[in-house]
C-alpha positions in Angstrom: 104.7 74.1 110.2 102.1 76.9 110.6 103.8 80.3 110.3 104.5 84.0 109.5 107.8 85.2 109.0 107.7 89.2 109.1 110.2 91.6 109.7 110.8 95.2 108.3 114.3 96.6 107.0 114.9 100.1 108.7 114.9 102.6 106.2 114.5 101.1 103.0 112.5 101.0 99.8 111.5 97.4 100.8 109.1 97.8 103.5 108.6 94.6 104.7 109.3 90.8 103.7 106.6 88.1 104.7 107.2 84.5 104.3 103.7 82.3 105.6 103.4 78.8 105.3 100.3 76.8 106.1 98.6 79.6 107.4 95.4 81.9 106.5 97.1 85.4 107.8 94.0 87.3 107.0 90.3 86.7 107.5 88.6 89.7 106.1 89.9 91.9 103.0 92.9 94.7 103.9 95.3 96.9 102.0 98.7 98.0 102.3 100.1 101.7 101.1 102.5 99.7 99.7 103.0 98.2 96.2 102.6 93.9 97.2 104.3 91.5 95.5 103.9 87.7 96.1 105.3 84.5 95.3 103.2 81.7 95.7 105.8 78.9 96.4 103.7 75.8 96.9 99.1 75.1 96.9 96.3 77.2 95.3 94.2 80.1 96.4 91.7 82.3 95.2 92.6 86.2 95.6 89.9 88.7 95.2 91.0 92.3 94.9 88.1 94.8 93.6 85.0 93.1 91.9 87.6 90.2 90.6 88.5 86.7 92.0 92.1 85.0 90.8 93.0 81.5 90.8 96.4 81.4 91.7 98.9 78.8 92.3 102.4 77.6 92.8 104.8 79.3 90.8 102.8 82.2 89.9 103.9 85.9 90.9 101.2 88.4 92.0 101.2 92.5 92.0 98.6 94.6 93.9 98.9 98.5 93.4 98.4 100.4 96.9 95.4 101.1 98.4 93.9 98.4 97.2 91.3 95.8 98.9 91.8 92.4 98.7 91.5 88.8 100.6 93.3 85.4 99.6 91.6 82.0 100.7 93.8 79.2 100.1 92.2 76.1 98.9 94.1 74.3 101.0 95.4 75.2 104.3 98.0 72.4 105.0 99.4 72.6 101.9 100.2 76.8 101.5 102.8 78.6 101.0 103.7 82.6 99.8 106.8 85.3 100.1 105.7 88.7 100.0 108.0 91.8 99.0 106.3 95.1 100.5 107.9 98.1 98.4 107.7 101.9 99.2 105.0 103.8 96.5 107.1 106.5 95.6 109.7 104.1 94.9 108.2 101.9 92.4 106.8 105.0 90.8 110.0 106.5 90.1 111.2 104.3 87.8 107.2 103.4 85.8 108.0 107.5 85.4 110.8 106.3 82.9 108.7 104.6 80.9 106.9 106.6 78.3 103.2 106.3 78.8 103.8 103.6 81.7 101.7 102.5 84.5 101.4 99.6 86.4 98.0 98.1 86.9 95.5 97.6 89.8 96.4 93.9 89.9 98.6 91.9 87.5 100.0 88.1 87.3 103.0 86.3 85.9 102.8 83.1 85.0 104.7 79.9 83.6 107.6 80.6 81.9 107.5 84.4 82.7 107.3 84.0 86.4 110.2 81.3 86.9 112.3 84.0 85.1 111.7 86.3 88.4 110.9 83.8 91.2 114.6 84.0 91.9 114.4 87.4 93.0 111.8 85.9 96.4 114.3 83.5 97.3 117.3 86.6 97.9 114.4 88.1 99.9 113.2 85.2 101.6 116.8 84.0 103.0 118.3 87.4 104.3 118.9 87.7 107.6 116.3 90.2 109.6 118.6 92.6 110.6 121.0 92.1 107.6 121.4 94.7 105.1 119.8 94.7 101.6 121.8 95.7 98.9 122.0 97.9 96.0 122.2 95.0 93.7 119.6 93.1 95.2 117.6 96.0 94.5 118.6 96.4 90.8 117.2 92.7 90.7 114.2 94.0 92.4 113.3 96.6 89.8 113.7 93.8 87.0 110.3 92.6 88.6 108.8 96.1 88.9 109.6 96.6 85.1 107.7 93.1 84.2 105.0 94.3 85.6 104.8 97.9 83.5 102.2 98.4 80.6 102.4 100.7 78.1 99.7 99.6 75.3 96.6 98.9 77.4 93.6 101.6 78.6 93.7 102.1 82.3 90.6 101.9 84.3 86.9 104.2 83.0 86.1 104.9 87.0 88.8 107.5 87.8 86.0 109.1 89.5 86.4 106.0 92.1 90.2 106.0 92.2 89.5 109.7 93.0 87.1 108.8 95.9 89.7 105.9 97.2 92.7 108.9 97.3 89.9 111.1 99.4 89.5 108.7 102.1 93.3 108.0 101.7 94.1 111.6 102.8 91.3 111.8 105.6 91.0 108.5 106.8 91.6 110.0 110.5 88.8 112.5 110.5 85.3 111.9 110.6 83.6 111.6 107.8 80.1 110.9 106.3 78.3 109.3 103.2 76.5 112.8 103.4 80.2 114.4 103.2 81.3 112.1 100.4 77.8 112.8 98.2 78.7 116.0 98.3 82.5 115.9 97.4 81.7 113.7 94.5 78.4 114.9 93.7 77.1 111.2 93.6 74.3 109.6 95.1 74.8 107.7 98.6 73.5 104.5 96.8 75.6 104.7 93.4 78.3 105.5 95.9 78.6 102.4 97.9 77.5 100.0 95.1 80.4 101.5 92.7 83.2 101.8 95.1 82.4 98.1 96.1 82.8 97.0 93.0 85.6 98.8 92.1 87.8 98.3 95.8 85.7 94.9 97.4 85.1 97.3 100.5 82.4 99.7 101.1 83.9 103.1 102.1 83.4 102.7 105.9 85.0 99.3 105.2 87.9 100.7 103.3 88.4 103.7 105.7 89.0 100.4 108.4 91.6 99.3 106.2 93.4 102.2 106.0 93.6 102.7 109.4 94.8 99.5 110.3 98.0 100.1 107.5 98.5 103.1 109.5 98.9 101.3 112.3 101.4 99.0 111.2 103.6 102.0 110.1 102.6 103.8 114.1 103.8 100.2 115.5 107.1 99.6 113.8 108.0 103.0 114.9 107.5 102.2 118.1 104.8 103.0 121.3 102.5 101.9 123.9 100.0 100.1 122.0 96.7 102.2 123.6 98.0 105.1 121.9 98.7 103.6 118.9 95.2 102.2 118.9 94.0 106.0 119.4 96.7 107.5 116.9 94.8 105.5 114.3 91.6 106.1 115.0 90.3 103.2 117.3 87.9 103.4 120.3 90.0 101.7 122.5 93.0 99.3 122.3 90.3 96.0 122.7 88.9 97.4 119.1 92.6 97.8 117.8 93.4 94.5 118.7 90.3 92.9 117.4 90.3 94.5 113.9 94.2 94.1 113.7 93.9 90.2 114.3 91.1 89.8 111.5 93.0 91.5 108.8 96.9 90.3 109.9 96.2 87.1 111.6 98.5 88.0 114.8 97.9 90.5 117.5 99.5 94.1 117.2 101.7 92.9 120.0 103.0 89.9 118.4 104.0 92.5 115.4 105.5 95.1 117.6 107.5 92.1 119.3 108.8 90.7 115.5 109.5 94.9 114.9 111.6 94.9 117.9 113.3 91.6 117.2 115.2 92.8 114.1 115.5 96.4 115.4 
């Protein structure tokens, strides 16, 4: 059966819980604020995120930092299947704070033996009911994954100066804004610019500032509104535009997403 399962616990460190099976959600590379963690349950698929491309398959357990651009093609759409945990930033950063000279990387996998020790924690996630609770335990078991994913002993990435330019547009993603604006912020060449922070995010900057705008809408949409201002609030032309742009990177209509909100509200 060809689906997507969303829904979004009201306020709770676990943003949102996706379950899709036999189904390419996304058609063009996107980002979430949030820190992603997948579960491929059954097929194969190649994930890009920044200048890198994955092979991934059943059984293996994915982590993508916020902010970050990526795309996954499954090899085979009839036979693909992943549950995705959406957790709040600050959250997860809490507790990588408690580890001395922890971080947790752009992207990570677990693999074999290390990810059947934590694909127990999808399967809670994956068979709550929408609107039930999620408990303080189930969270303990959540941060059990966070922690697998913590490094302490390797060097983090040589282009801050990127990560710096990928918090800019983070912060003003709603104004307008220029390669002009940017060369002078960074004091790098328009060229360097968008070649580097391809490499480094998969998106050129106009491409990422898209992104970004479409996670805001998501956030604008499970609070709740008509969906031409929400389209406006997050800095689309017109709602035709929103809709458009919000069906490549989701693979459903910003009204089929405000009606799964609604549904478990």
């Amino acid at each position: 059966m060809n689906q997507v399962i969303s829904y979004i616990p009201s306020n709770h460190p676990i943003h949102e819980i996706k379950i899709c099976t036999n189904y390419r959600q996304a058609n063009k590379s996107h980002l979430h604020n949030e820190y992603s963690f997948g579960f491929v349950e059954f097929g194969t698929s190649s994930l890009s995120v920044g200048e890198q491309i994955y092979q991934i398959k059943a059984g293996d357990i994915v982590m993508i930092a916020p902010d970050m651009s990526h795309l996954c093609v499954p090899d085979d759409i009839d036979n693909w299947s992943f549950t995705m945990l959406y957790a709040d930033r600050d959250y997860v950063e809490q507790w990588i704070l408690e580890e001395e000279n922890g971080y947790l990387p752009l992207f990570s996998s677990l693999t074999g033996e290390r990810a059947a020790a934590y694909r127990h924690i999808f399967d809670i996630f994956k068979t709550k009911e929408p609107k039930s609770k999620i408990e303080a335990g189930e969270m303990a078991i959540f941060l059990a994954l966070v922690k697998a994913f913590i490094r302490h002993d390797e060097a983090k990435s040589s282009e801050e100066v990127f990560l710096k330019v990928g918090q800019y547009l983070s912060n003003h993603f709603l104004e307008e804004m220029t390669l002009a604006q940017l060369e002078i912020e960074f004091q790098l060449n328009q060229y360097t610019l968008i070649r580097k922070f391809k490499r480094h995010f998969n998106a050129t900057p106009k491409a990422y500032v898209l992104q970004l705008k479409l996670n805001y809408s998501k956030h604008l949409l499970a609070i709740g509104g008509e969906l031409s201002k929400i389209a406006v609030d997050s800095g689309f032309y017109d709602q035709a535009h929103f809709t458009r742009e919000f069906k490549k990177a989701y693979g459903m209509t910003p009204k089929v997403f405000l009606n799964q909100v609604n549904s478990v509200q």
